[in-house]
Chimera marker file (.cmm) of the C-alpha trace (Angstrom):
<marker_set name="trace">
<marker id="1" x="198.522" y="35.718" z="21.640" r="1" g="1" b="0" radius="0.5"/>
<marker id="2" x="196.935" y="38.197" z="24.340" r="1" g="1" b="0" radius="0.5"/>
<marker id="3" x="193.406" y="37.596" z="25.467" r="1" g="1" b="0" radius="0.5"/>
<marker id="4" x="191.493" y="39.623" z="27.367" r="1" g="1" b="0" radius="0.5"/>
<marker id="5" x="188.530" y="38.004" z="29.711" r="1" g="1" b="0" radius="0.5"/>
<marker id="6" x="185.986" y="40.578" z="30.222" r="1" g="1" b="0" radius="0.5"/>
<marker id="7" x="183.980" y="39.817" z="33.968" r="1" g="1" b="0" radius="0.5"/>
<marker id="8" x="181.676" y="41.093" z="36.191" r="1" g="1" b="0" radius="0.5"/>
<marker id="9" x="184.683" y="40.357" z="38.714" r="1" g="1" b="0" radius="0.5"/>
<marker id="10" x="187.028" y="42.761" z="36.773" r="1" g="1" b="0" radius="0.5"/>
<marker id="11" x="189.203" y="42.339" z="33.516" r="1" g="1" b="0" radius="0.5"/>
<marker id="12" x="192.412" y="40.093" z="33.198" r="1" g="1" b="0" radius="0.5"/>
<marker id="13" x="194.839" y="39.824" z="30.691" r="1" g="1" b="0" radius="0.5"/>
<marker id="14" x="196.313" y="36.220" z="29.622" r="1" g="1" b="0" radius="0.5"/>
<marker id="15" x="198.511" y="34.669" z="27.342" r="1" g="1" b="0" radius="0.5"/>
<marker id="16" x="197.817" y="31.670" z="25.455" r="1" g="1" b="0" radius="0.5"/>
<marker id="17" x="197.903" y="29.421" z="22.882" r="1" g="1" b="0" radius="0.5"/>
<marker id="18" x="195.445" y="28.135" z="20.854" r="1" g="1" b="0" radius="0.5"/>
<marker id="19" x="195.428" y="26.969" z="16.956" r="1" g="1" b="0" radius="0.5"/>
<marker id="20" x="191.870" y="29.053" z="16.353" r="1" g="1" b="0" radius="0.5"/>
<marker id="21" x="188.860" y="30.304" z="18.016" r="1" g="1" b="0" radius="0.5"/>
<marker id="22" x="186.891" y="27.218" z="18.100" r="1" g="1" b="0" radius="0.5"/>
<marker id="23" x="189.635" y="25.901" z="20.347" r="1" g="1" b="0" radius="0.5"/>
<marker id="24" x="189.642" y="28.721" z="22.850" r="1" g="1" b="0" radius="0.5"/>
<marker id="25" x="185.282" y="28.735" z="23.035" r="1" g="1" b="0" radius="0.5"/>
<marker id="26" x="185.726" y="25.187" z="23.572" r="1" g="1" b="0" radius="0.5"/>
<marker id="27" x="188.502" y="25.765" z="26.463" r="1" g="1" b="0" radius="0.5"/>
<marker id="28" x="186.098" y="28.645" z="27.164" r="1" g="1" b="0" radius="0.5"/>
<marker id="29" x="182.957" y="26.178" z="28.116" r="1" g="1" b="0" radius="0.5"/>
<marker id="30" x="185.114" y="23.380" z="29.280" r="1" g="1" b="0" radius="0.5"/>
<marker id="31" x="186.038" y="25.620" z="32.130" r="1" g="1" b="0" radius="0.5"/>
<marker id="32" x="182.467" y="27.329" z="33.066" r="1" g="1" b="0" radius="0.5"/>
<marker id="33" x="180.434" y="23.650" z="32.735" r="1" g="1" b="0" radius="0.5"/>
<marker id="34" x="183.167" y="21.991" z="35.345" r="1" g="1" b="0" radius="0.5"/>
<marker id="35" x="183.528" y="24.831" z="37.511" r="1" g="1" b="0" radius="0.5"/>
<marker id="36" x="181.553" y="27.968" z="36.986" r="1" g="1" b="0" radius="0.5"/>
<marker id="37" x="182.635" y="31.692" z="36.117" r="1" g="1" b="0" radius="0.5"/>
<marker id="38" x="183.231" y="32.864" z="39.345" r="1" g="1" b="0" radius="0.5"/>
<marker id="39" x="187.074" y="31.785" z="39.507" r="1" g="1" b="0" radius="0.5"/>
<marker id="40" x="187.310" y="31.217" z="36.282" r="1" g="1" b="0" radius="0.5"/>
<marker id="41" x="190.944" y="32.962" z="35.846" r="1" g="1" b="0" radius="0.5"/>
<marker id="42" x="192.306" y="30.852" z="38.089" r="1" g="1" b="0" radius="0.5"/>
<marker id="43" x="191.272" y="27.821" z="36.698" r="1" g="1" b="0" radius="0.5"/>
<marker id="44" x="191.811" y="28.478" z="33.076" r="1" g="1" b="0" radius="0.5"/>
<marker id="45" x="194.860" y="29.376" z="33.667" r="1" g="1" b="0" radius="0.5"/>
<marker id="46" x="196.095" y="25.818" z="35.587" r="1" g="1" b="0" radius="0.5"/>
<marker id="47" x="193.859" y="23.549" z="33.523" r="1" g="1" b="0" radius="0.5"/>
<marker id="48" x="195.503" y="24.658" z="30.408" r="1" g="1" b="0" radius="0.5"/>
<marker id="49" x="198.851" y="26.361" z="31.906" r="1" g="1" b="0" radius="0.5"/>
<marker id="50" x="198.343" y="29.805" z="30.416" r="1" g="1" b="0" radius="0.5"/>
<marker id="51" x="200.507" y="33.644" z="32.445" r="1" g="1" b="0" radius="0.5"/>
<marker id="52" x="198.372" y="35.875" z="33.383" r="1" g="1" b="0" radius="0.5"/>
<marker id="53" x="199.440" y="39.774" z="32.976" r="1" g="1" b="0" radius="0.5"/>
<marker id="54" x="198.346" y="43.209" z="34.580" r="1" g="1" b="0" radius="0.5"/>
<marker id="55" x="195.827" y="44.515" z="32.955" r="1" g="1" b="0" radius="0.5"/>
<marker id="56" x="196.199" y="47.601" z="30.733" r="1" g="1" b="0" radius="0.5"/>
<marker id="57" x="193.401" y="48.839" z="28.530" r="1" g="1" b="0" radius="0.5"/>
<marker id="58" x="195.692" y="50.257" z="26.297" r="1" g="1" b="0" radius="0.5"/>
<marker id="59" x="197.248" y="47.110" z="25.484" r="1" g="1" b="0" radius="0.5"/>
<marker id="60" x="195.696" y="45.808" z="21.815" r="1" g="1" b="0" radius="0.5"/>
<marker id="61" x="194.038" y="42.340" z="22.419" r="1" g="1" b="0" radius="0.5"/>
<marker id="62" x="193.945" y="38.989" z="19.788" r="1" g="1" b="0" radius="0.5"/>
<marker id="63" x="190.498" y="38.075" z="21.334" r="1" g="1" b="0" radius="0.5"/>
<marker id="64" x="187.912" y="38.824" z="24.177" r="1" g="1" b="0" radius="0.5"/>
<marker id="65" x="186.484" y="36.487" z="26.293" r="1" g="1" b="0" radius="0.5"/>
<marker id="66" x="183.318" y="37.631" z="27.437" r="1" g="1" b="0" radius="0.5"/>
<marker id="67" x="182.300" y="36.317" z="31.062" r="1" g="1" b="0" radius="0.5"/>
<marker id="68" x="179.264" y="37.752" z="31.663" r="1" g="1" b="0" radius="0.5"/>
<marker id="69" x="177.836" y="36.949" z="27.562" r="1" g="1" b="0" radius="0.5"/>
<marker id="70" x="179.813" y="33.628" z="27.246" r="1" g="1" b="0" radius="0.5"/>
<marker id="71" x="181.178" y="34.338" z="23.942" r="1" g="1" b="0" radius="0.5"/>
<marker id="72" x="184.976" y="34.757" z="22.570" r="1" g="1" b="0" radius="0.5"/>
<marker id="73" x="185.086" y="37.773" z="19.839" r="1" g="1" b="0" radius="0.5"/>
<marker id="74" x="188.116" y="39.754" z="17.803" r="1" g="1" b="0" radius="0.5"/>
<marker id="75" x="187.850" y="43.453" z="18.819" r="1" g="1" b="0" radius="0.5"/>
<marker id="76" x="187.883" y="45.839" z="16.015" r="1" g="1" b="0" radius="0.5"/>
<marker id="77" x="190.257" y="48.242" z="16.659" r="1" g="1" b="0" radius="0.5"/>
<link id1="1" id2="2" r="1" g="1" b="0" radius="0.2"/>
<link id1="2" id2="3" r="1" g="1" b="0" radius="0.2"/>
<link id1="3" id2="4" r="1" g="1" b="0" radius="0.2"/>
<link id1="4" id2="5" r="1" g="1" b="0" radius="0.2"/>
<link id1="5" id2="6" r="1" g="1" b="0" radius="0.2"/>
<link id1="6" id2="7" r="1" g="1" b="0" radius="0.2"/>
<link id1="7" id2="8" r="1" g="1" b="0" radius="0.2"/>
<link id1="8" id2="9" r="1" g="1" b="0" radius="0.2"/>
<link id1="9" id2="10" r="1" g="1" b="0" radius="0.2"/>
<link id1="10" id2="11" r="1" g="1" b="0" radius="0.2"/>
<link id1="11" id2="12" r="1" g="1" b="0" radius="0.2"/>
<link id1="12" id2="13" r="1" g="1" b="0" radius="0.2"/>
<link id1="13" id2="14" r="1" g="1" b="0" radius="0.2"/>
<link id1="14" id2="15" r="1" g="1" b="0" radius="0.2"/>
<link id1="15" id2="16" r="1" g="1" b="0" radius="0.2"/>
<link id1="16" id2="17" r="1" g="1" b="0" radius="0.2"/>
<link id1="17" id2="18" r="1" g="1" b="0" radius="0.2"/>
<link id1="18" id2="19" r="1" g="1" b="0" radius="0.2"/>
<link id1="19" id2="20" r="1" g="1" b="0" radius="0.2"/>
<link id1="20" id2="21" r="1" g="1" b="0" radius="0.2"/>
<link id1="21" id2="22" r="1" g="1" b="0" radius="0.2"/>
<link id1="22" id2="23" r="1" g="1" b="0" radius="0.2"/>
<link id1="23" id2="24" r="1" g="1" b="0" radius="0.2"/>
<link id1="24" id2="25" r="1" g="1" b="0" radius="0.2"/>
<link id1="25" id2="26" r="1" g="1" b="0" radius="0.2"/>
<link id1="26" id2="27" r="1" g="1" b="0" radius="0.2"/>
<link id1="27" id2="28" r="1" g="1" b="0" radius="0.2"/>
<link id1="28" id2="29" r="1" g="1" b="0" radius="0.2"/>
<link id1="29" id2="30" r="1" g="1" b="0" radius="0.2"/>
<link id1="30" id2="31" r="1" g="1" b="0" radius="0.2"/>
<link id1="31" id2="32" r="1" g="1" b="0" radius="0.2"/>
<link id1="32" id2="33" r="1" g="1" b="0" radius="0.2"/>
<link id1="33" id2="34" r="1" g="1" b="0" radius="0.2"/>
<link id1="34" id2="35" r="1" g="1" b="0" radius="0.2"/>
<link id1="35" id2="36" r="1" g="1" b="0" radius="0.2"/>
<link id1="36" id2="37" r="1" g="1" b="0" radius="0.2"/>
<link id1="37" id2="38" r="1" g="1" b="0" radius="0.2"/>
<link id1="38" id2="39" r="1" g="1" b="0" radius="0.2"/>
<link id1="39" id2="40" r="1" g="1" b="0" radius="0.2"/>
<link id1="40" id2="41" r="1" g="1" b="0" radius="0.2"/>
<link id1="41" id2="42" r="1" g="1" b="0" radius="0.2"/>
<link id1="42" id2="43" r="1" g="1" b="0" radius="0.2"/>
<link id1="43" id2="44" r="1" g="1" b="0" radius="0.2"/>
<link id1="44" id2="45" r="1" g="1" b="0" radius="0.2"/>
<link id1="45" id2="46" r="1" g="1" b="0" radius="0.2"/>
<link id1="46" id2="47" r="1" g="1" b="0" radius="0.2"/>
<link id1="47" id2="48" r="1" g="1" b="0" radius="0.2"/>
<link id1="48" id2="49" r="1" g="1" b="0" radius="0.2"/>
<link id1="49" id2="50" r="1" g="1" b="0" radius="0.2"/>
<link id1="50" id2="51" r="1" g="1" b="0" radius="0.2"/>
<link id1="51" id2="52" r="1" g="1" b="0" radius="0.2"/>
<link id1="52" id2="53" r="1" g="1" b="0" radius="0.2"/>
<link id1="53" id2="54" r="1" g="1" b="0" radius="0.2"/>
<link id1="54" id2="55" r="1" g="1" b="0" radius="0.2"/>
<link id1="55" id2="56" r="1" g="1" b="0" radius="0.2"/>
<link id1="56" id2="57" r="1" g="1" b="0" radius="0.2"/>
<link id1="57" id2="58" r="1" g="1" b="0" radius="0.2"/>
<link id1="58" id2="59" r="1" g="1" b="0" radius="0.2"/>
<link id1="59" id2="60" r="1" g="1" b="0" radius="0.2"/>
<link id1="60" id2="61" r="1" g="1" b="0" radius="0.2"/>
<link id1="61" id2="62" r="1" g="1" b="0" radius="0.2"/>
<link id1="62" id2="63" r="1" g="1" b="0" radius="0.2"/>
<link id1="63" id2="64" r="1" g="1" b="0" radius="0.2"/>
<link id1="64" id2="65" r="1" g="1" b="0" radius="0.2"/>
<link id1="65" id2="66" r="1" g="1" b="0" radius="0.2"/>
<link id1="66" id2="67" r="1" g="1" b="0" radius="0.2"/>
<link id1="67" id2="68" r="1" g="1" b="0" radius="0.2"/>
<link id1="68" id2="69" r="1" g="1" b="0" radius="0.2"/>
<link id1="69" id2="70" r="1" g="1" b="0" radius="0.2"/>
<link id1="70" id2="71" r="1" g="1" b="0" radius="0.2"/>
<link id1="71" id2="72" r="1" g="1" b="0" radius="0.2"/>
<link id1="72" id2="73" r="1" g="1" b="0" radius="0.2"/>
<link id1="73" id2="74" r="1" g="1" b="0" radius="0.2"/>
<link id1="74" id2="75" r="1" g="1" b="0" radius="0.2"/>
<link id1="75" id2="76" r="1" g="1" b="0" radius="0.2"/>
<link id1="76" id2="77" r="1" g="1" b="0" radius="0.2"/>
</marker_set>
């Protein structure tokens, strides 16, 4: 599944994954709570082994990490 994380610090594309949403908010807060937002990419990424991708806006998206909201949402498309 593609997510995209949605920052102040600019948007990244990953892919991971997870059984349901619950398990990628949890991931989500796991990561902010032990080390913050502000590399949060980087350690998302090694704590849970996920590839990160160039990012393309046209590419369509499973779910959206917001950074700056703290909340994991399905676009509508």
């Amino acid at each position: 599944m593609i997510i995209e994380i949605e920052s102040y610090y600019g948007n990244t594309l990953i892919s991971v994954k997870v059984r349901n949403i619950g398990q990628l908010k949890n991931r989500m807060m796991k990561i902010i709570n032990e080390f913050g937002a502000d590399n949060f990419v980087d350690f998302f990424c090694i704590q849970f082994g996920f590839n990160v991708y160039p990012y393309d806006e046209h590419i369509i998206v499973d779910y959206v990490i917001d950074l700056d909201t703290y909340q994991v949402y399905k676009p509508i498309y």
